[in-house]
C-alpha positions, 0 to 999 in steps of 0.5 A, a space after each residue: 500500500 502505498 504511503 504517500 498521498 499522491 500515490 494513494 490517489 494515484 491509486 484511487 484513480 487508475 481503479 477507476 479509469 480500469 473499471 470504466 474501461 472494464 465496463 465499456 469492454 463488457 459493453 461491447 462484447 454484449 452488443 456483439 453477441 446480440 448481434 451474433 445472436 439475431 443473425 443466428 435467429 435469422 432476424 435481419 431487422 434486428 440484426 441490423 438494429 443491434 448492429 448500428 447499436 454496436 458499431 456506435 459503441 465501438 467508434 465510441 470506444 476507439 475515440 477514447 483509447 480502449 481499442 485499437 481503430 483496427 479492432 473496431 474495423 475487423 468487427 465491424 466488418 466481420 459483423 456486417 458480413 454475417 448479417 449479408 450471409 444470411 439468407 
């Protein structure tokens, strides 16, 4: 444990920032999965919706440092090609 005060807000701090990235990483696996899931259910309409949902929480995401730009993009494309497959 640290002994000096600016360490021990150091500390406080750098929790925080790790649970809000945390949080905002959760997020975005969810959206994906909903997407994943509407195009398993073969819902094209929801799937769309829950697409744009996530793609704005990744763009989200990547102005904010808590993934790569190219992260974003590979999602977002891998995601946006499962829902042209579908039939």
């Amino acid at each position: 444990m640290p002994q000096i005060d600016s360490q021990k807000k150091r500390v406080k701090t750098n929790n925080k920032a790790h649970m809000l990235v945390v949080s905002k990483k959760s997020a975005i696996k969810t959206a994906i999965k909903k997407v994943l899931a509407a195009v398993e259910a073969n819902d094209k309409e929801a799937a769309i919706a829950a697409y744009n949902a996530c793609s704005s929480k990744l763009d989200s995401a990547v102005a904010k440092n808590v993934y790569h730009k190219n992260f974003a993009s590979r999602q977002k494309s891998r995601l946006q090609t499962a829902i042209n497959n579908m039939k």
